[in-house]
GUVEX-994167 format. One record per residue: residue number from 1; residue in one letter; x, z negated, y negated of N, C-alpha, C in turn. Coordinates in pm, whole numbers, plus 50000, padded with zeros to 5 digits. Atoms other than C-alpha are relative to their C-alpha. Layout:
<pts>
+-----+---------+-------+-------+-------+-------+-------+-------+-------+-------+-------+
! num ! residuo !   nxx !   nzz !   nyy !  caxx !  cazz !  cayy !   cxx !   czz !   cyy !
+-----+---------+-------+-------+-------+-------+-------+-------+-------+-------+-------+
! NUM !       A !     X !     Z !     Y !     X !     Z !     Y !     X !     Z !     Y !
...
+-----+---------+-------+-------+-------+-------+-------+-------+-------+-------+-------+
</pts>
This chain:
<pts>
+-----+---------+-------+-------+-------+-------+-------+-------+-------+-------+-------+
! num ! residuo !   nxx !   nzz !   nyy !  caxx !  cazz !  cayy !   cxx !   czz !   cyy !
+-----+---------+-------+-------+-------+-------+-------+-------+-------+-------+-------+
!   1 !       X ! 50086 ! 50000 ! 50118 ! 50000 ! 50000 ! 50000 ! 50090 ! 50000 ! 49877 !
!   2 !       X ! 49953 ! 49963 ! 50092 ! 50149 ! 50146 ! 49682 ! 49910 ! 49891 ! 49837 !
!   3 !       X ! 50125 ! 50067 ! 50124 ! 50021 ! 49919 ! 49349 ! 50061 ! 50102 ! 49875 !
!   4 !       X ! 49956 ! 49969 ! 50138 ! 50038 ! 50089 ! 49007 ! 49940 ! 49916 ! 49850 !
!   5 !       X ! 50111 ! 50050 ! 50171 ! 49967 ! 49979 ! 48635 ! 49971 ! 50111 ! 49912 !
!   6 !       X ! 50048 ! 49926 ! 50014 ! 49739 ! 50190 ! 48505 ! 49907 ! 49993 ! 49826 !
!   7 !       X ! 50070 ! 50064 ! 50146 ! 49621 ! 50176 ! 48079 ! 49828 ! 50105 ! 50014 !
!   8 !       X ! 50113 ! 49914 ! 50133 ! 49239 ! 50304 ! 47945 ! 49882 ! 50000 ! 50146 !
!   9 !       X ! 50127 ! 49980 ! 49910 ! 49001 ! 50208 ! 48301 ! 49957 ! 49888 ! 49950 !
!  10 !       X ! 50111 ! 50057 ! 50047 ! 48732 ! 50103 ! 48162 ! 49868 ! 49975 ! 50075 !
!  11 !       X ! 50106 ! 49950 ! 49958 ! 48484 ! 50228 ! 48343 ! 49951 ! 50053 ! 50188 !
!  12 !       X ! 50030 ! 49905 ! 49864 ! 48324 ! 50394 ! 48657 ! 50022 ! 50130 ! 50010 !
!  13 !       X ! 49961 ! 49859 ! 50030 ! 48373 ! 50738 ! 48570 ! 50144 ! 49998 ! 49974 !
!  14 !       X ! 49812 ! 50031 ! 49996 ! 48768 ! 50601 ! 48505 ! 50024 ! 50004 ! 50164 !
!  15 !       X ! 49947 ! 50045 ! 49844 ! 48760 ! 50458 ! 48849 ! 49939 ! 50176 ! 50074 !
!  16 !       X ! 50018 ! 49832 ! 49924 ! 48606 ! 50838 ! 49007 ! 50065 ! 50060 ! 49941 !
!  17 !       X ! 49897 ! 49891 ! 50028 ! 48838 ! 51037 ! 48810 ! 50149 ! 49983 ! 50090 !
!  18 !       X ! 49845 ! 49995 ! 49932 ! 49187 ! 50845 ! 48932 ! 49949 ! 50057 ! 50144 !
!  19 !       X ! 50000 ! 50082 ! 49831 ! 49022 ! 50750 ! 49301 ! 49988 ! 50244 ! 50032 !
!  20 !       X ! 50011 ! 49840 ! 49946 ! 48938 ! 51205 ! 49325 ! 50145 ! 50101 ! 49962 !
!  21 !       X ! 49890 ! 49930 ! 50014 ! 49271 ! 51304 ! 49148 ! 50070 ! 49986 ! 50100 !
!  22 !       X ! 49938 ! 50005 ! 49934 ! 49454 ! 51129 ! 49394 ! 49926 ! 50043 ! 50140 !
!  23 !       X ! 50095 ! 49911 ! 49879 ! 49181 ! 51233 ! 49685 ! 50071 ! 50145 ! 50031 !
!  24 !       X ! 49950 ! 49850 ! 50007 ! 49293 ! 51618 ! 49597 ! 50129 ! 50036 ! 50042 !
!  25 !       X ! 49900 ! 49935 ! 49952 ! 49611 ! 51570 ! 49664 ! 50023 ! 49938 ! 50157 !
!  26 !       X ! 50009 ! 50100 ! 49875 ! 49534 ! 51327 ! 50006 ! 49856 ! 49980 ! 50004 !
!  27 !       X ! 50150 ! 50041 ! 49972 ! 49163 ! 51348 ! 50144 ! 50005 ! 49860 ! 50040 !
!  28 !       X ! 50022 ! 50127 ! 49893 ! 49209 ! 51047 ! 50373 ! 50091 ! 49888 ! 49923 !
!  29 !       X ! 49969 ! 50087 ! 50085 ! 49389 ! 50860 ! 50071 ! 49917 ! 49878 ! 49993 !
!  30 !       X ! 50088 ! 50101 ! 50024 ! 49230 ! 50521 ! 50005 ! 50036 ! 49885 ! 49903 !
!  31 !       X ! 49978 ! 50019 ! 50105 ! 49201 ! 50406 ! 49692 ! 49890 ! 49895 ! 49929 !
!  32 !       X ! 50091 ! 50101 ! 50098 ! 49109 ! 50070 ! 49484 ! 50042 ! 49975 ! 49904 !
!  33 !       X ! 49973 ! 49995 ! 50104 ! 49076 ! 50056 ! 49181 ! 49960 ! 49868 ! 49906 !
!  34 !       X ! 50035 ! 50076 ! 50047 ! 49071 ! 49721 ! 48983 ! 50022 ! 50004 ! 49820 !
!  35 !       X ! 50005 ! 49957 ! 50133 ! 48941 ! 49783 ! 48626 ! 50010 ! 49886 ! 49935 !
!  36 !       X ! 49941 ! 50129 ! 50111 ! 48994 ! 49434 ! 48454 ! 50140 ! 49960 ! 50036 !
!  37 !       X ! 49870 ! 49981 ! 49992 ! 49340 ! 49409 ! 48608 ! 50066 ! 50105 ! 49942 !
!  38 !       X ! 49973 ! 49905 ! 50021 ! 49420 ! 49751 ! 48510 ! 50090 ! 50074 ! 50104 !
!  39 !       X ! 49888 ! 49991 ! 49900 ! 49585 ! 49808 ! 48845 ! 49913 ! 50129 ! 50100 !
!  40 !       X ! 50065 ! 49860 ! 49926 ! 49516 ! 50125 ! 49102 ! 50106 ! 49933 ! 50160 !
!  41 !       X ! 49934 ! 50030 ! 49891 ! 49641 ! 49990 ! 49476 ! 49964 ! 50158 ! 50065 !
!  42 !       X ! 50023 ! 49858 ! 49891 ! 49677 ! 50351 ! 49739 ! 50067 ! 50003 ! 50121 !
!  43 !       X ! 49962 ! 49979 ! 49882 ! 49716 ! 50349 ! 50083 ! 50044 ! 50117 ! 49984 !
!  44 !       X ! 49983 ! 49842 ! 50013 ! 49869 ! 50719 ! 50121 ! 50119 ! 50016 ! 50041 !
!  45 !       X ! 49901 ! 49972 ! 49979 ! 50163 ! 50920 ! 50230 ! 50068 ! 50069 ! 49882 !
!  46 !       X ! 49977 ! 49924 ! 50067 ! 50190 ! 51061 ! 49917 ! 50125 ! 49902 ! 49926 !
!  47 !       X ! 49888 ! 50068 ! 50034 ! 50508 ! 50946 ! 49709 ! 49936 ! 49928 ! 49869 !
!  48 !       X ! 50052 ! 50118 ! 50076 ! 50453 ! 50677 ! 49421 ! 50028 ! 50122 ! 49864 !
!  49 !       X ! 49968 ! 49884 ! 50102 ! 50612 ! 51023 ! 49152 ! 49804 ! 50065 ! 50018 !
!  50 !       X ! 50107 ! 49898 ! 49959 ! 50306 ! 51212 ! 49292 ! 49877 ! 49945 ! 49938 !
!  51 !       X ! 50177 ! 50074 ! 50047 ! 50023 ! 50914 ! 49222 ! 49974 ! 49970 ! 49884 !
!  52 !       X ! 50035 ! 50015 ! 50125 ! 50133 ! 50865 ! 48910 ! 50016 ! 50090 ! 49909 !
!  53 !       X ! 50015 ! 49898 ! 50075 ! 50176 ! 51192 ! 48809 ! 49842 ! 50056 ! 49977 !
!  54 !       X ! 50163 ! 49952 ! 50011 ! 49788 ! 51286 ! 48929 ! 49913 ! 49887 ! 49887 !
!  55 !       X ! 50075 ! 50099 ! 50038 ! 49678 ! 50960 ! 48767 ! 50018 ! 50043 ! 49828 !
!  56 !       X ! 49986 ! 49903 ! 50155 ! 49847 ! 51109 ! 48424 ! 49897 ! 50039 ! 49925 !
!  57 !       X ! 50067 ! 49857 ! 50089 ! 49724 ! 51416 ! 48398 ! 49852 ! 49973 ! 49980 !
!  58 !       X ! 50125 ! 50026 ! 49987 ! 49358 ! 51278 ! 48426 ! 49962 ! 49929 ! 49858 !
!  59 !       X ! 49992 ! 50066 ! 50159 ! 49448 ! 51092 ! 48084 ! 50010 ! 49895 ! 50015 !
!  60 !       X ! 50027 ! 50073 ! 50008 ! 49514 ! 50764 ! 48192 ! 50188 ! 49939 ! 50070 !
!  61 !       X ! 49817 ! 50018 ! 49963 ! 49926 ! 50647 ! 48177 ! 50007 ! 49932 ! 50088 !
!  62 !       X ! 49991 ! 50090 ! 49855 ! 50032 ! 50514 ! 48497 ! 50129 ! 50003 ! 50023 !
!  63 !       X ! 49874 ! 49986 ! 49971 ! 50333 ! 50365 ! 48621 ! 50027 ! 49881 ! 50142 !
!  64 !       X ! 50055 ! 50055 ! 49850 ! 50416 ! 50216 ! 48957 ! 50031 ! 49838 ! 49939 !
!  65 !       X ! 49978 ! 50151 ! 50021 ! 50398 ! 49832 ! 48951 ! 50116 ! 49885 ! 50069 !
+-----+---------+-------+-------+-------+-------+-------+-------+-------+-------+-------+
</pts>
């Protein structure tokens, strides 16, 4: 389990944007997202460059924790 810190989730529509960016690049990814922590935990094979690059581009700065 990968943790990141993640600025600007606010919301539910925050939490479905990261939890499908990173989906796209890993269907079977699994992804929680804690919006008053500001934290994104991801099971995945994907590399920690990769989650926080998708988590980015979605508009929301991420960096691993």
């Amino acid at each position: 389990m990968q943790t990141f810190k993640v600025q600007g989730i606010s919301c539910g529509h925050c939490v479905r944007s990261i939890t499908q960016a990173i989906q796209a690049l890993e269907p079977s990814a699994q992804v929680q997202v804690d919006i008053a922590g500001g934290e994104v935990k991801v099971e995945s094979a994907l590399s920690a460059e990769r989650i926080v690059a998708a988590i980015s581009a979605e508009g929301y700065p991420a960096r691993a924790a």
